[in-house]
N, C-alpha and C positions, 0 to 999 in steps of 0.2 A: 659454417658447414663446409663451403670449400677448400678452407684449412685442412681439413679435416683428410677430403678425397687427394689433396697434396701428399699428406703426411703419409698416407696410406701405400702407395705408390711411391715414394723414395726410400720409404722403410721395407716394403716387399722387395724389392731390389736390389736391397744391401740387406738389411736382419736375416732376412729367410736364406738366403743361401749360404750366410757363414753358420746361421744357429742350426739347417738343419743335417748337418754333417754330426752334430751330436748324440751320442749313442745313448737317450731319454727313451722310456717306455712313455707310449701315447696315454697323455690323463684322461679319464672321462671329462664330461660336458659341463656337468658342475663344478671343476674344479676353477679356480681363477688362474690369468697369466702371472708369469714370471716377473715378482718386481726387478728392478734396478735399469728400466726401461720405460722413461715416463711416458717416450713417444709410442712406441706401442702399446704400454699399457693403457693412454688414453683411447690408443684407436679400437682396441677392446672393450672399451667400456663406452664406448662412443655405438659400435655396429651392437654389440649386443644390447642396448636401449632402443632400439629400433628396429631388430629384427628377433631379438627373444632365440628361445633353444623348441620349438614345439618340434619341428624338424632339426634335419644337421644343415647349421649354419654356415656360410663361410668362415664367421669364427671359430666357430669350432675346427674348423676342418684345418683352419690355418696352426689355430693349437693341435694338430696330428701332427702337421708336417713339420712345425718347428723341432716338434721333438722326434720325430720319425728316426732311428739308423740309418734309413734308406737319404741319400744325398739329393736334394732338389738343385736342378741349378735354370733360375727363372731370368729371364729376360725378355725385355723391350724387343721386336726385331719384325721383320718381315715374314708371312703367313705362306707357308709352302703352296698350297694349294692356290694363292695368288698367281705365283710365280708357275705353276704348270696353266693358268688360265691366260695368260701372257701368250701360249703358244698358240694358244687357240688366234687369241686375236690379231695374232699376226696373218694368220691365213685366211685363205677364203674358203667356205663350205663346200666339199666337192660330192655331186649326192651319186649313187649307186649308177644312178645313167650316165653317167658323163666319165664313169671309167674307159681306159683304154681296154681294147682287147685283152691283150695279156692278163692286165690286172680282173679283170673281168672271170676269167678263167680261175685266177684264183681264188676270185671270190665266191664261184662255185665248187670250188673243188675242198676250201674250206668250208663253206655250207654243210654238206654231205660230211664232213670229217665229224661236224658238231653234231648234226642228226643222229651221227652213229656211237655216238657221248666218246668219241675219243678228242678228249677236249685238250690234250696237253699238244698231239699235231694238228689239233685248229689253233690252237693258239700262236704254234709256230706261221701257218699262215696265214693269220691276221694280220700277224706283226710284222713279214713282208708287206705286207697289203699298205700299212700303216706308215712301213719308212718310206716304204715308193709314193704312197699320197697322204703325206702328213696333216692334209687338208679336209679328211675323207668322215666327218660325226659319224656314220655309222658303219662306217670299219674298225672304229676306235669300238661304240657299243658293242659291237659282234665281239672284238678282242677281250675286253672285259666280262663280257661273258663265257668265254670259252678257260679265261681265269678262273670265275668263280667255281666253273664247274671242276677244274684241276683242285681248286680246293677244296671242293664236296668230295672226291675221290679222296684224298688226301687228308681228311676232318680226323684221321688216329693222330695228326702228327701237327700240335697246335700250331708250333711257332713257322711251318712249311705253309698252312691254310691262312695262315694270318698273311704271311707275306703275297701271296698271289688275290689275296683279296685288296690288298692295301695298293697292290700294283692295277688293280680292277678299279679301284675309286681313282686313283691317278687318272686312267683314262677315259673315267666318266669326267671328270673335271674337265679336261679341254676338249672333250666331247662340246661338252654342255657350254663350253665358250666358244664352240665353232656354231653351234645350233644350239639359241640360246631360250628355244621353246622344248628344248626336252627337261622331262622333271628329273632331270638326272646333276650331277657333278657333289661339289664340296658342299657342305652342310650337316653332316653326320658326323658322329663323335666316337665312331665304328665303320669300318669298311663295310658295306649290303653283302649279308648271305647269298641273297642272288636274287639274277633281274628277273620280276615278272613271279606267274604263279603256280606255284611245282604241284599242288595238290588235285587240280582236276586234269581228268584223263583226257588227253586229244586222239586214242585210239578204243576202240572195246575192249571188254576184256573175254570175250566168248573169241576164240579162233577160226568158228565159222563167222560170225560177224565181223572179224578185222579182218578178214580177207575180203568179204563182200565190199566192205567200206573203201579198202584200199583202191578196187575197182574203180567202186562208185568214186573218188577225188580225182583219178585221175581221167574218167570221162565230163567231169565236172573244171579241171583245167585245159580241156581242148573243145572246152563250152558243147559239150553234147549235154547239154540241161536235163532235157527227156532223160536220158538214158542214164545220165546220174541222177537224177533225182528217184526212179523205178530201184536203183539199187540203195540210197538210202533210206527209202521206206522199207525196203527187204533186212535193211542191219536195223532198225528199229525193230520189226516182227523178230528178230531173236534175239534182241536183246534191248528191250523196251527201255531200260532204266538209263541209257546213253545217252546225254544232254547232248554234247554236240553232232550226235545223229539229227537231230531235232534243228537246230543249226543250222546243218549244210543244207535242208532243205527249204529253209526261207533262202538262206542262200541264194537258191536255185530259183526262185523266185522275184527276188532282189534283179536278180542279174537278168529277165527279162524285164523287168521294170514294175513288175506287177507285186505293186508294194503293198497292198491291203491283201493280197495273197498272202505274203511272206510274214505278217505279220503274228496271225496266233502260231505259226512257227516258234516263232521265238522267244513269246512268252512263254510256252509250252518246254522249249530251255530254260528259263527262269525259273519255270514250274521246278526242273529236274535239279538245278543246282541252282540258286539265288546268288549264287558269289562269283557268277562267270563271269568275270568281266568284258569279255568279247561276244556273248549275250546282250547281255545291256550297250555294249555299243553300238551294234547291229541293229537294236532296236531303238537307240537314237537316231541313228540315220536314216533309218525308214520312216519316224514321227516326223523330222527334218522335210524329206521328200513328201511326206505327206501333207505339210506345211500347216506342222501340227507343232510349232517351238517348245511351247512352255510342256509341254510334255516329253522333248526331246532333253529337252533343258535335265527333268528330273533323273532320266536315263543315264543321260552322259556324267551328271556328280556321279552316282549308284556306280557307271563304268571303271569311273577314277580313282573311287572307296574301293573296289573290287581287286586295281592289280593297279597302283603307285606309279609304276616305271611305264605303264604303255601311253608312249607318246602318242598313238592313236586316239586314245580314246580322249585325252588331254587335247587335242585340234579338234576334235568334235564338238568338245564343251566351248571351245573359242567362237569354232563357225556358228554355234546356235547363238551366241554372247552378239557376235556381227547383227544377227538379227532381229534379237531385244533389245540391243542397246547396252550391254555389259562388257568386261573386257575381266580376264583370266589370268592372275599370278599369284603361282606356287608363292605359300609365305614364311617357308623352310629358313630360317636363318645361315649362312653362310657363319661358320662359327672361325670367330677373331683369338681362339687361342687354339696352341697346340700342345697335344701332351703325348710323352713320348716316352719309353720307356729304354734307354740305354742299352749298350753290350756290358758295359762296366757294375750294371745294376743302378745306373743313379736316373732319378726323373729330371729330364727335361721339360719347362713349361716355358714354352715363347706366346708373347700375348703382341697382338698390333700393334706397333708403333704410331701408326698413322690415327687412332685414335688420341679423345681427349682421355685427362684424367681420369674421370669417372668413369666410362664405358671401358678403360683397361681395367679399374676394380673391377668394376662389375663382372668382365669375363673371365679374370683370377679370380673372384670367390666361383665361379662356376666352376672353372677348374680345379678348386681344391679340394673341392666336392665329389669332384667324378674320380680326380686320384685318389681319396681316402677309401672310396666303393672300391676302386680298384686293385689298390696299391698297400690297404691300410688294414685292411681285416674285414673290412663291415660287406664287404660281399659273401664272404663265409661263413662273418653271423648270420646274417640272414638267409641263406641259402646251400646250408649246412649238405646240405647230398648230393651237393652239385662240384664237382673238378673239376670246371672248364669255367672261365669267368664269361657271362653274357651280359650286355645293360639289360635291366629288367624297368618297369613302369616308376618303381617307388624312387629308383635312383633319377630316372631322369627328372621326374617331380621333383624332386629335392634341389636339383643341381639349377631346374629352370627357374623353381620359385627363388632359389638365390638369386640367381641374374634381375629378375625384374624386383625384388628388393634392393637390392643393392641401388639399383639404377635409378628408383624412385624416392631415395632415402635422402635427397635435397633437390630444391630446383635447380632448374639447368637456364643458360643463359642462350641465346639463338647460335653463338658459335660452337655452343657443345653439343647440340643435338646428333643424335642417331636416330635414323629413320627407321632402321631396322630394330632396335629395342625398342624407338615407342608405339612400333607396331606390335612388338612381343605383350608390350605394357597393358596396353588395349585390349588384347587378346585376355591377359590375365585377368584385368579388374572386369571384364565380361562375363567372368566364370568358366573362359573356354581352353584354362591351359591344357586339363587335363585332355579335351579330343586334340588339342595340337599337337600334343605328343604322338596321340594315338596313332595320330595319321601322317604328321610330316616326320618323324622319328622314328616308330616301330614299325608301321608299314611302310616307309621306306627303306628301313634295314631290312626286314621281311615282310612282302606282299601276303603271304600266307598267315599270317598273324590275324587279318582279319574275319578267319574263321571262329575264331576262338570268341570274338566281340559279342555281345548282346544285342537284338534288336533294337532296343532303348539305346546300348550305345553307339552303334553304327547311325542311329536316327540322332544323337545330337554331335555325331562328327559330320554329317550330312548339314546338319544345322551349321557347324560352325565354317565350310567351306562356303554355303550361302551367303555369310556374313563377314568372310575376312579372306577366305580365295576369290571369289566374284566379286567385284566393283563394279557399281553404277548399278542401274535400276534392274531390280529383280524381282521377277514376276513368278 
């Protein structure tokens, strides 16, 4: 067998990139490889005995690319996304307090620029913000969001959205190595649509009610509690159906301490929208203070399923964890290959070097997977009305179930292990790849995705965060 992950990996390294400059239409699944090629041809008749065609294979997919038009040119090499986490660790975290004046100023004055969706000059003042303190996680976050927003503006013009998103995960990535507790950086196989959750409304939509509200916040940030709290029960009476009216009113109660006050407040948010995630946080912290854990405990996953990227609500599930006896890590993989799409029209696929044998197949058959969805047709078969290429559920299924076949397809000796595939592996033979996707892959590309979920499936992606995001004893 380890012949075998040899043979695989000296031939993808040299076969594939001379055969596939060859201008061959892609065969289907059934057909067999190309004799006058024992070593490959074994290594085909070797993976497909072991992993079958019920799905697309890496074999298969390796049979696309061989014959593809399109030029692959694959290598061994170091992981980009490495090398931007590199910058992080070089510094030290510098947090929003410990800016200097100046910088300070601009980080209000880009605030306001993003408030007023002019995301292309906050962007410009982030990125001041950023070279003057290269040490700053969440200036880098602020910056990357005021990216994606450039590219939500810009979504008529793919290859312009693509790039300001792809420059948006760059600076989640040493974001996320400077502060290495946000659910943010490398691990996606698409740059995030955007941080956080665009579908519910942080204002009313009645114009006497967003004024009144407007009020009511801001006698509510110079702690006139009373007198915010009198004007958000007045934008509730006209306009009942606003969950975070409901909200700021535990709120207002939160913040005198009177936490059994505050409480059917916020289920009463819950009531109004079940997917607020800053709801459910709010109402972890108060179960928290109430010193009520294991009901804080169930709030704060519910906060996490809700919206991905709030590093908030991610420390709330920690601090309850301190309390039971549990400890909290995101189990998103850090993906060890890169696929890249040329100026010249040809795929580049860099896989880690610094892995063993097998775990470089391993992340090549995932790779050839996602290029053939992407690069090969089978996204437009399947998704025939759609011009714009997205990863959809069935592809990432396909590409993961590769990975943990592959990976499983002989045993491994103590110096080949990977931690991170035998945690994926686990994941798998549990039955839980499909919520792993759900939630460390689609709802971290987009937060908003998990509206669309089933109660049944959001209850066994809840299950599977109990079971393989929380570690140690869980009550």
């Amino acid at each position: 067998m380890r012949s075998i992950a040899h043979a695989i990996v000296n031939s993808l390294f040299a076969v594939v990139i001379v055969s596939a400059c060859a201008p061959v239409s892609p065969r289907t699944p059934s057909e067999q490889p190309p004799d006058g090629d024992t070593t490959t041809a074994r290594i085909y008749a070797e993976l497909r005995s072991r992993l079958g065609d019920e799905r697309m294979t890496p074999t298969y997919a390796l049979d696309v690319i061989e014959h593809s038009p399109r030029a692959y040119v694959i290598r061994p090499g170091r992981i980009r996304s490495d090398s931007l986490r590199d910058v992080g660790r070089l510094s030290r975290n510098v947090s929003i307090s410990e800016l200097t004046p100046g910088a300070e100023d601009i980080w209000h004055e880009a605030s306001i620029e993003y408030r007023l969706r002019n995301y292309a000059r906050a962007a410009e003042l982030y990125r001041a913000l950023v070279d003057a303190v290269p040490g700053c996680a969440d200036c880098r976050v602020e910056l990357a969001r005021s990216f994606l927003g450039v590219a939500a503006q810009r979504a008529s013009d793919d290859a312009t959205a693509l790039m300001y998103r792809q420059r948006a995960e760059d600076e989640l990535t040493i974001a996320s190595s400077l502060s290495p507790n946000l659910p943010l950086g490398a691990g996606m196989y698409s740059p995030p649509m955007w941080l956080g959750r665009s579908t519910i409304r942080a204002a009313p939509r009645d114009e006497r009610a967003r004024a009144v509200f407007d009020i009511a916040s801001e006698q509510h940030h110079i702690d006139e509690l009373d007198a915010a709290r009198r004007l958000y029960l007045q934008t509730l009476t006209l306009e009942p159906a606003f969950g975070r009216g409901y909200l700021a009113v535990g709120d207002t109660y939160f913040d005198e301490r009177r936490f059994t006050d505050a409480l059917p407040w916020y289920h009463q948010a819950i009531a109004r929208d079940s997917t607020d995630a800053l709801a459910w946080r709010a109402l972890a912290v108060t179960l928290l203070a109430l010193d009520d854990p294991v009901s804080a405990k169930d709030a704060a996953i519910w906060a996490v399923i809700y919206d991905y990227h709030d590093a908030e609500s991610w420390d709330v599930l920690r601090r309850v964890g301190r309390v039971l006896g549990f400890s909290v890590t995101p189990a998103r993989l850090a993906k060890r290959v890169e696929v890249r799409h040329e100026r010249d029209g040809s795929v580049s696929v860099v896989v880690d070097s610094s892995m063993g044998d097998l775990a470089k197949v391993s992340w090549l058959g995932y790779a050839f997977v996602r290029a053939v969805w992407q690069y090969e047709g089978r996204f437009e078969a399947r998704n025939e009305a759609s011009t714009t290429y997205f990863t959809t559920f069935e592809e990432q299924l396909e590409a993961m179930a590769s990975l943990t076949a592959v990976w499983s397809s002989e045993p491994l000796d103590s110096a080949e292990r990977n931690v991170d595939l035998d945690r994926l592996k686990r994941i798998a033979e549990a039955g839980y790849l499909g919520e792993y996707i759900l939630f460390e892959e689609l709802a971290a590309h987009d937060p908003d995705i998990v509206t669309l979920l089933s109660p049944s499936a959001l209850h066994r992606v809840k299950q599977y965060i109990e079971r393989f995001v929380i570690r140690g004893r869980v009550i």
